[in-house]
C-alpha positions as a printed Julia matrix, in Angstrom:
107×3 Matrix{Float64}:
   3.55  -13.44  -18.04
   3.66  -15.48  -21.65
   4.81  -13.97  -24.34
   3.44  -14.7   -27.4
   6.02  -15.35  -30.32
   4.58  -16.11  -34.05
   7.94  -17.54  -35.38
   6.46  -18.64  -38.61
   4.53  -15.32  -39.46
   8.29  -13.85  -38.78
   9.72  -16.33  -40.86
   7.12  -15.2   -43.89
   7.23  -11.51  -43.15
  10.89  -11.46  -43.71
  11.04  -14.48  -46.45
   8.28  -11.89  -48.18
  10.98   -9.06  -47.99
  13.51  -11.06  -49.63
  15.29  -12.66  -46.93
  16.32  -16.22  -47.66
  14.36  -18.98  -45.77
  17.15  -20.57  -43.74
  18.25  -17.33  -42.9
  15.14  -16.11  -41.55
  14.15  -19.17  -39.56
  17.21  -18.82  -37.46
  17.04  -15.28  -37.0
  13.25  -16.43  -35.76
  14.69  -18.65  -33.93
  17.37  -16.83  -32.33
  15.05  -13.95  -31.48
  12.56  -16.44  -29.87
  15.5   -17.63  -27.63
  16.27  -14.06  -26.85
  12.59  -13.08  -26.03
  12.7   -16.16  -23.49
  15.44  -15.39  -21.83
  14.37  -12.19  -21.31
  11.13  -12.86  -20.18
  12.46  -15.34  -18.09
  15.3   -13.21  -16.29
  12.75  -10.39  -15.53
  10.57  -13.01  -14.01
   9.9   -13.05  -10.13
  10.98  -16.4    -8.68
   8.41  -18.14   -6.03
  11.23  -17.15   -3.1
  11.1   -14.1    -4.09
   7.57  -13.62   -4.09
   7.64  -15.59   -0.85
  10.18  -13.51    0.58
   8.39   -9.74   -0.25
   5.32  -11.64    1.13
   6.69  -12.49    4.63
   8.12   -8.82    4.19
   4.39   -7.81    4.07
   3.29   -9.76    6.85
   5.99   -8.15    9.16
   5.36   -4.46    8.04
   1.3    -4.98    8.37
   2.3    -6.93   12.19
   4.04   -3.45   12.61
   1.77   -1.16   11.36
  -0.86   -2.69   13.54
   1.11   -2.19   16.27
   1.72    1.5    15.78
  -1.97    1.69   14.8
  -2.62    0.58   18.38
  -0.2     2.49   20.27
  -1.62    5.59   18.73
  -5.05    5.23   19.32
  -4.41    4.18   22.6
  -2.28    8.15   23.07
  -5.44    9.43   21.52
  -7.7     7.76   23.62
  -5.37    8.7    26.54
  -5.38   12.68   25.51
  -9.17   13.15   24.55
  -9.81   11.61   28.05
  -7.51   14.34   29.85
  -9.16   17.09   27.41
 -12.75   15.79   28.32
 -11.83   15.85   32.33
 -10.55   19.78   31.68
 -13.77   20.57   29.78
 -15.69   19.0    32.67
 -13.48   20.85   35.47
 -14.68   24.23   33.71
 -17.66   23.4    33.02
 -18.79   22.73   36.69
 -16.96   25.53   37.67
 -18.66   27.46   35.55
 -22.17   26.02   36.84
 -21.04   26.83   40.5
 -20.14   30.12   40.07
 -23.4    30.84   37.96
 -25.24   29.03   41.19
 -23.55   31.03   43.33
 -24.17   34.23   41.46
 -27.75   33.31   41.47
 -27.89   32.55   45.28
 -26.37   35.55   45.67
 -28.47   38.02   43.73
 -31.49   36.65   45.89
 -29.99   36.51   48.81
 -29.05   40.54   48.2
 -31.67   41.41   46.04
């Protein structure tokens, strides 16, 4: 990010308010030198932003991994609930049948 310093509307703001010329050029000057070296020690590097990107890369390799290992238990236990609903379910159909035969075979 730039910063944008107007040294000569600094020097005539404070020349305006009575500040001598030479004394408010390097007081523009020394707070433009301040301003950079702020900037530029807040200022990602390109290793660093190279470094949280491989950090990335590893968490998303991970998080696809955990991704997968869960669907694949989900997968796994809707499978085993499906085969229970099914187990019941025919039971439930046999006995009816049986019921049925049953009743007509009494009836």
């Amino acid at each position: 990010m730039a910063a944008n310093f107007e040294t000569l509307e600094f020097v005539r703001t404070l020349t305006a308010s009575g500040v001598p010329p030479a004394q408010a050029e390097a007081m523009a000057r020394a707070y433009a030198k301040s301003l950079k070296s702020g900037i530029e020690a807040n200022a990602a590097a390109k290793a660093d932003v190279q470094a949280l990107s491989g950090d990335i890369q590893q968490l998303g390799g991970e998080l696809k991994s955990e991704l997968k290992a869960l669907r694949h238990d989900i997968q796994s236990e809707l499978q085993s609930e499906v085969r229970g609903l099914l187990t019941w379910l025919l039971f439930g159909i046999a006995f009816i049948a049986l019921i049925i035969i049953l009743v007509r075979v009494i009836g």
